[in-house]
C-alpha positions, -999 to +999 in steps of 0.1 A: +207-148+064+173-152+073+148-170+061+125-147+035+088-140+041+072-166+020+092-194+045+084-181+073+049-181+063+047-220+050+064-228+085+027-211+101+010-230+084+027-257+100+017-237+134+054-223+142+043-197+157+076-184+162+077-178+121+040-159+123+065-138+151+090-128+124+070-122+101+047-095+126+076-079+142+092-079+100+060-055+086+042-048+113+054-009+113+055-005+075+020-021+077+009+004+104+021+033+079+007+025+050-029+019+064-026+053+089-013+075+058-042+065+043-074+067+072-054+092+093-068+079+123-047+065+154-081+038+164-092+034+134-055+023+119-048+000+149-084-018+146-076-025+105-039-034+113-053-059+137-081-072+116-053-076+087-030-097+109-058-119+122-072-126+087-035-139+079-032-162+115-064-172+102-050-181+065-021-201+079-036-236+074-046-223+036-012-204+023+001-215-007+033-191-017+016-183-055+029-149-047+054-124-027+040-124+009+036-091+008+021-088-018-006-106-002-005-088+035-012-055+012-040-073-009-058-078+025-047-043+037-059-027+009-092-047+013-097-037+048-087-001+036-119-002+013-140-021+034-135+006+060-146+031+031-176+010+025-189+010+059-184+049+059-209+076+055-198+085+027-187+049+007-157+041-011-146+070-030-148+077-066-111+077-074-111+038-068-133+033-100-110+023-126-128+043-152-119+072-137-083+067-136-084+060-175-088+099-183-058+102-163-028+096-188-001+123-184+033+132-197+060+128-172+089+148-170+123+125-163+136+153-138+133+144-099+129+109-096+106+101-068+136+086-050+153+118-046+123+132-035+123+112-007+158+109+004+158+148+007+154+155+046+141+194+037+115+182+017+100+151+035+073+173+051+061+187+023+062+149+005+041+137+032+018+168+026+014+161-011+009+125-006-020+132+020-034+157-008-040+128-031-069+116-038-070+079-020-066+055-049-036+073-055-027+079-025-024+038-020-006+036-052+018+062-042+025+055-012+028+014-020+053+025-049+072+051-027+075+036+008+070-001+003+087-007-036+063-023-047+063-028-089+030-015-109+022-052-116+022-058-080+000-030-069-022-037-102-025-073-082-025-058-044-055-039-055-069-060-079-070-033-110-064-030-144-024-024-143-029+006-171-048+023-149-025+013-119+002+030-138-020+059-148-030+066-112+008+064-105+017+087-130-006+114-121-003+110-082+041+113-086+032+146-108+009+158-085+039+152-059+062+168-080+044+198-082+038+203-049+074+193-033+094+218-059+073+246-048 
């Protein structure tokens, strides 16, 4: 077995840079998905995704494994993500603002668990539809729940939020995709 992500990452910061290696070739594409499903631009995804893995060569000397590594590689993602926003014409958008999200509290039905959705071949398309539809604080939460597995309290702390409204934001963004996959 291999060694796990927060080893390989101690070993770069003892400048084996065959461990950074791993650790790129490891999440690189999940990496690439996450931050394209969310800017939906080719350039503009390969410029953050770049900028994200040089802020972490650059981190090497400074890692200390407090948490999951990827739980950090999506903190900086999901601070590039926003920083992107910021620089934009039109700045980051409103569903970021956790206040927002608070109003947001919905009943959930237990039928379809978001893990069938996805393992359904027929319906992927109109998964990837519904998850685009999103508004983009959701949409991050979705997809890091979805496609990466990540826990509420880890996206909470990947996007630095309140984890009620983390879950909230979940909640309504797996209804929304609900809705729109079993039409």
């Amino acid at each position: 077995m291999g060694l796990s992500d927060e080893q390989l990452k101690v070993r770069c910061r003892s400048g084996d840079y065959a461990a950074f290696e791993q650790l790129y070739h490891r999440h690189k594409n999940p990496l690439y998905r996450f931050i394209y499903r969310q800017c939906a631009d080719e350039e503009l995804t390969k410029d953050i995704v770049q900028d994200v893995w040089l802020s972490i060569h650059r981190a090497c000397g400074s890692y200390v494994p407090s948490a999951k590594f990827t739980t950090w590689l999506y903190r900086i993602a999901h601070n590039r993500v926003i920083d992107y926003y910021r620089r934009s014409r039109n700045g980051v958008p409103i569903s970021y603002d956790d206040s927002f999200a608070e109003e947001q509290w919905l009943n959930m039905e237990n039928s379809n668990e978001p893990e069938q959705i996805i393992q359904s071949a027929q319906e992927t398309e109109r998964l990837l539809s519904a998850i685009e539809s999103l508004q983009e604080a959701q949409r991050e939460v979705a997809l890091l729940h979805l496609e990466m597995g990540f826990s509420v309290s880890e996206i909470a702390n990947i996007m630095q939020s309140n984890p009620e409204t983390t879950k909230s934001r979940l909640r309504y963004a797996l209804k929304k995709i609900r809705e729109q996959v079993s039409l």
